[in-house]
Phi, psi and omega in degrees: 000119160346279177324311188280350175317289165355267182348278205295338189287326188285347176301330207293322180289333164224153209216111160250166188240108162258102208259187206290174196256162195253188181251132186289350182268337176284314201291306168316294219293307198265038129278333155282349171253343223236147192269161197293320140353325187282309242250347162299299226278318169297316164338249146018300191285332188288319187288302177311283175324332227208352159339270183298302172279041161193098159258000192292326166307330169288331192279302194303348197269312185307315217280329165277354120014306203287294180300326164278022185260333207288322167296315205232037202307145154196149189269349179278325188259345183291322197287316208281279205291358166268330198281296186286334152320334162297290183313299186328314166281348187270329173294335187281340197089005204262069195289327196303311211272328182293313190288329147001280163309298186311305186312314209275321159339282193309306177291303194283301161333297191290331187291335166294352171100041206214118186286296186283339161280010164279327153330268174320335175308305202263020171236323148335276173326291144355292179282332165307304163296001149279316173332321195290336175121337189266104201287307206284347134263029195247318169297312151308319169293320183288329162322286187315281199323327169263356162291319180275355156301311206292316188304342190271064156281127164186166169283321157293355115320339186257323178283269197342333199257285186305340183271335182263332164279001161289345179253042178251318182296320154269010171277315183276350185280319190298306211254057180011037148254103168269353160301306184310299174343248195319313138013258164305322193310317188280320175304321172311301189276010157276332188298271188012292166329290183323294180318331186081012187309065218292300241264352180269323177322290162001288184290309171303325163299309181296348167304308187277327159314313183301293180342314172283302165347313182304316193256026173074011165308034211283335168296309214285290161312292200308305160324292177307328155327292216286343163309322197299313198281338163324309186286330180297342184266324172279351161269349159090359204288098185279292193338306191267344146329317200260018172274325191272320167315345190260316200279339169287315149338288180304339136311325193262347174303286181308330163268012190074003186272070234278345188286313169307322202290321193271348164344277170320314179292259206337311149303029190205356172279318192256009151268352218253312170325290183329238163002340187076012192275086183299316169312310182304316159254028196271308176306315174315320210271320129312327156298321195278340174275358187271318175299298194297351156312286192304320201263018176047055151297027221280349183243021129291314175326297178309289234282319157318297203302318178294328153313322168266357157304301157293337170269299176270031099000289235273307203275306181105002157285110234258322175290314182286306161319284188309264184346305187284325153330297170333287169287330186280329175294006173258315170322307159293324181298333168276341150301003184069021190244065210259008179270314178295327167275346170284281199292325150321318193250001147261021130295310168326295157300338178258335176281320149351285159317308215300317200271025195030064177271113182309298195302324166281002181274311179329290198271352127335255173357304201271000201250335183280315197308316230259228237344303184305343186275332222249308192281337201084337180312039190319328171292325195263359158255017175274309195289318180305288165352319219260338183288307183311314175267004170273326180300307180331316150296355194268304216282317178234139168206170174312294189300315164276353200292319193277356149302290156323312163299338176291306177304300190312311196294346190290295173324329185268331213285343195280325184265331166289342180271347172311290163300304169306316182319302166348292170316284177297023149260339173258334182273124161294130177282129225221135157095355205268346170279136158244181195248159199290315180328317192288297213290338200278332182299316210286322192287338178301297186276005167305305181283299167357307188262342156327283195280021179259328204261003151259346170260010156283338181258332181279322203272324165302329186289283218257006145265026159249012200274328147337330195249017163269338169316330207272113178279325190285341189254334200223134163244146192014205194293018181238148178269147200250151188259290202204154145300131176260018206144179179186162179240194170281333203231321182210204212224140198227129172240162142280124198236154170272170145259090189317322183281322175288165211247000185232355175046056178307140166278147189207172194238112167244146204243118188245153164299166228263122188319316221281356189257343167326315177279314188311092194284341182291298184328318170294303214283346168323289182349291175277350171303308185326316175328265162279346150336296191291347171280337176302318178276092182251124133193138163357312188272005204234123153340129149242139188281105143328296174196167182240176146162176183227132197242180159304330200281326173154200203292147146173149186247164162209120187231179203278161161277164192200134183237123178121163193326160143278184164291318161329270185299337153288353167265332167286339180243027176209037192300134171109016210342143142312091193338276188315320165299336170310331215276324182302329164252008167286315163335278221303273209319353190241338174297316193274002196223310191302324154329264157031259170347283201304329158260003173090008148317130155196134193301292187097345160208086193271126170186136166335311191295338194267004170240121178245146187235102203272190154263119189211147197012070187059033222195107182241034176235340169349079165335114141243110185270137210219185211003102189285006213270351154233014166281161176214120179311154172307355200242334198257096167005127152287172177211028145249170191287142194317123171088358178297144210240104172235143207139166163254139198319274202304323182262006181293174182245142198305320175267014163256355200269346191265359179059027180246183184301152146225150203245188187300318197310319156341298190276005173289294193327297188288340150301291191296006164289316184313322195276321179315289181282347153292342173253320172294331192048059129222196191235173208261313177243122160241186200156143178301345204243136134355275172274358165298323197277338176289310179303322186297323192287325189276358181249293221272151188271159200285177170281140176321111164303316202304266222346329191242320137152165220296001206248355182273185209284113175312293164326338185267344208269277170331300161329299171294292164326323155247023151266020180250009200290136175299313180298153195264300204281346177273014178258189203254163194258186183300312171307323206268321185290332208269337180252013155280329210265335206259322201273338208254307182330284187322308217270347201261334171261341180179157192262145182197140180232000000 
């Protein structure tokens, strides 16, 4: 957890010698004996000594300290004894009076002139407005704190300049830019390296774990956890142990593996207990209340979230607040407690704003959608979805996501080059003349077989180029087997690739004889072509190669074996909600991609979708002919008002001859979605043009008709991609992550 990062950083900033802890009843007795000139340095020592397992005895012991420095003033020893009263509160969770203490830190370091403890003043400070939630002066302060670091060569300069761009990093981390993050995370853990700094180390590992954690990296993460707790155990560090115990939880959380998960929260509960650490357990108390939310445990849920609810009320952690409002307003929600869920998570959501935590405005954004949605309210849970996925977007994107990936592949890649230099500094080169005789023997037979093995490829390559004259057996370099099909537009054979050393089988699509002249047609043709080469992703026919002989047109793509969705809905009418859902994704994944380059197919229908078998998955999606799609950007190429598509899947505005866009292809997805769970279609008529007239006026026939048993949110969905208006329908993203939230919600609970 972020918040619990915080703590352990502060050891790193001022260095005590911690000796055995002393008995507040001993401390008295020989405070009742010591003339007052005595009784500071005992203060003091007590204070030191008692830091981590006692700090409420520190604040009491410092504050009389405090008062006797007012007799005995010195600024060397008031700067120590200001510094540990801070940390006291902060372990208590005290945030106001610890930045307080951090101020007064702060005030006194510049009147002494002393750079580096001014330094440390403002990365103190600094991580309290991160407790606090406020990251962008928390950024600000860490800023200062690494400008006066960077000036400081000394090894205690240098570790202080790494704690402060470790909090610079988490700061960027709190408003979900984790590119910026990992970033300072990484500059922090090479000074750290240098130092040999095991206990900074720690931290920054478990810093880039979080970072991957966020973006769902979670295989990825569990190494650094576990470095991280390794050194936290050999250093005996309980604090930071049970902070990794939570963040290691929280993996097993997200895999479901919720007993282990709560295994680690118990242990990090009865460290956090031990200490005295409010925070810690404020957080423990959210997780556990978040596993019993999955395990529709839910008035256990409530009853943990409100407990950690009070407690950071209480503390004034504004970010870890907003989270817990959050989850807990999802929790009523699933209690029908929907006015209380309402008014929770837009507290949640406004303090979120205030502190620009992106991740929590997101999940704010997607828990209001679901409650309105829940309410019947369709527009204002359209509007939230619709808030949800631009912070989603904020928080992540392609570009950075392969950023992040870069920085991590750089950092590993920097530290494996360390070591082989290393290697090749201790290992002797061994072995490196060869004698010219050998080599000159070796480039002879080299060259030799060069030219055996290329003229085996020319006489393999060109002793079919005779038999490519036979036009009915060959299109360009592929032999035709059998027809596998046809379209509107060509013919699909199973073909060899005469030319691979391996005659691979493929599937080539040649266009229709009678369409050869037809130039709007070729040019459909290749479009299709290239589109679809614009386009890898999994659910999408892959294109081998494209190209045009004398004979004509022709595509060559993977074969695909098994039903279209047409004839698997003809022989499965009435679908199983969960397989429906398994094969809607991939179609809304595979289409949201599409989109996403400004594509729109234009004729989405069961038969353009096939369903192969693939890694044990005999429902696997491939959506396949492109032969009318067209980018948004790109001349039509039928004539004004020509109606193209197939009848029953068009959309009210191809049936109206106006422009179309991706939303076109929603309409005909939800037709698609329609007749897979009812197995009829929402608009019928005897006629042509009756079924034109249904799609462009009349609203569809009602599914629960056909039936009732099915999932209200998928009943809603599917309904306002049949919506007449193109803007009020939901984009590809938004159906591909609704369809993901109602599966998941349908196998184990996640809020």
């Amino acid at each position: 957890m972020r918040t619990e990062r915080l703590v352990v950083i502060l050891l790193l900033l001022v260095s005590f010698s911690f000796a055995q802890s002393q008995n507040p009843a001993d401390l008295e007795n020989r405070l009742a004996a010591a003339a007052d000139m005595d009784k500071l340095p005992l203060l003091i020592t007590f204070c030191r000594d008692n830091l981590r397992n006692n700090p409420k005895k520190v604040v009491e012991y410092g504050r009389r300290a405090e008062a006797l420095l007012k007799e005995y003033p010195d600024d060397k020893t008031e700067l120590g004894l200001l510094d540990l009263i801070c940390q006291a509160y902060l372990y208590l969770g005290n945030y106001d009076p610890a930045l307080t203490y951090a101020e007064k830190s702060l005030q006194l370091t510049r009147k002494m002139s002393n750079q580096p403890r001014t330094g440390i003043a403002l990365n103190i400070i600094s991580i309290i407005y991160m407790r606090k939630g406020e990251s962008v002066k928390a950024r600000e302060y860490a800023t200062r704190a690494v400008d006066i670091f960077r000036s400081i060569n000394s090894p205690n300069g240098r570790k202080a300049l790494a704690s402060a761009l470790n909090n610079m990093g988490i700061s960027y981390d709190m408003q979900g830019n984790y590119e910026k993050a990992l970033d300072f995370y990484i500059q922090s853990l090479k000074i750290k390296e240098e130092l040999d700094d095991k206990e900074s180390i720690a931290r920054s590992l478990n810093n880039i774990g979080v970072v991957l954690s966020s973006l769902g990296k979670n295989r990825e993460a569990l190494p650094y956890y576990t470095q991280a707790l390794d050194i936290k155990e050999e250093l005996g560090d309980r604090p930071g142990m049970a902070s990794q115990y939570i963040n290691i939880g929280n993996i097993y959380k997200e895999n479901n593996d919720l007993p282990r998960a709560m295994e680690f929260y118990r242990k990090a509960l009865d460290i956090y207990r031990e200490t005295g650490n409010q925070s810690g357990i404020a957080s423990v108390l959210f997780n556990i209340g978040s596993v019993e939310a999955r395990a529709d445990n839910l008035r256990a849920a409530r009853s943990y979230l409100r407990r950690s609810l009070e407690l950071r009320r209480q503390m004034g952690e504004k970010e870890s607040l907003a989270r817990t409002l959050i989850e807990l307003g999802g929790v009523y929600r699933r209690l029908r407690g929907y006015d209380q869920a309402v008014r929770i998570l837009e507290e949640g959501l406004d303090i979120a704003g205030e502190i620009g935590a992106q991740t929590q405005i997101q999940d704010g954004n997607l828990a209001l959608s679901q409650v309105w949605e829940a309410r019947r309210n369709y527009a204002r849970a359209l509007l939230y979805y619709k808030a949800y996925k631009n912070s989603a977007d904020k928080i992540f994107n392609m570009d950075s996501g392969k950023r992040v990936e870069e920085l991590q592949a750089r950092y590993e890649s920097e530290k494996k080059e360390q070591e082989i230099e290393l290697l090749k500094k201790n290992s002797e080169i061994q072995d490196l003349r060869i004698k010219s005789r050998e080599l000159q023997r070796n480039l002879m037979i080299a060259a030799i077989a060069l030219l055996i093995a290329g003229a085996v490829f020319l006489i393999y390559r060109y002793r079919y180029i005779f038999t490519f004259w036979k036009r009915k057996n060959y299109i360009g370099h592929y032999r035709i087997i059998d027809q596998m099909g046809s379209g509107g537009m060509g013919t699909v054979y199973r073909a060899s690739d005469v030319v691979d050393a391996s005659h691979r089988t493929i599937a080539v699509k040649v266009l229709r004889e009678e369409y050869f002249s037809d130039e709007v047609q070729k040019k459909r043709f290749k479009q299709e072509a290239s589109l679809i080469d614009q386009v890898v992703h999994p659910n999408i026919v892959h294109v081998i190669e494209r190209g045009e002989t004398d004979d004509g047109l022709y595509i060559a793509m993977e074969v695909l074996e098994g039903p279209t969705l047409g004839e698997f809905m003809t022989q499965n009418p009435g679908m199983d909600i969960g397989k429906a859902l398994g094969i809607m994704i991939q179609i809304a994944d595979a289409l949201q991609s599409i989109h996403a380059m400004n594509i729109v197919h234009r004729d989405l229908k069961p038969d353009n979708i096939k369903l192969v078998e693939r890694d044990g998955n005999p429902y696997f999606v491939k959506l396949l002919d492109f032969g009318l799609a067209m980018t948004q950007h790109m001349s039509r190429l039928t004539e004004t008002g020509m109606v193209v598509g197939t009848l029953f899947y068009l959309s009210p505005e191809q049936i109206k001859g106006k422009a179309i866009s991706t939303a076109s292809d929603i309409h005909s997805l939800g037709v698609i979605f329609y007749e897979m769970m009812s197995g009829a279609k929402p608009f019928a008529g005897e006629t042509t043009m009756d079924v034109m007239r249904q799609i462009g006026n009349a609203a569809p026939i009602d599914i629960t008709r056909f039936r009732p048993d099915l999932d209200r949110a998928l009943t809603i969905l599917i309904m306002l991609m049949l919506e007449k208006d193109p803007g009020t329908r939901p984009t590809a993203a938004m159906i591909h992550d609704a369809l993901k939230s109602m599966r998941h919600n349908r196998g184990r609970t996640r809020e």
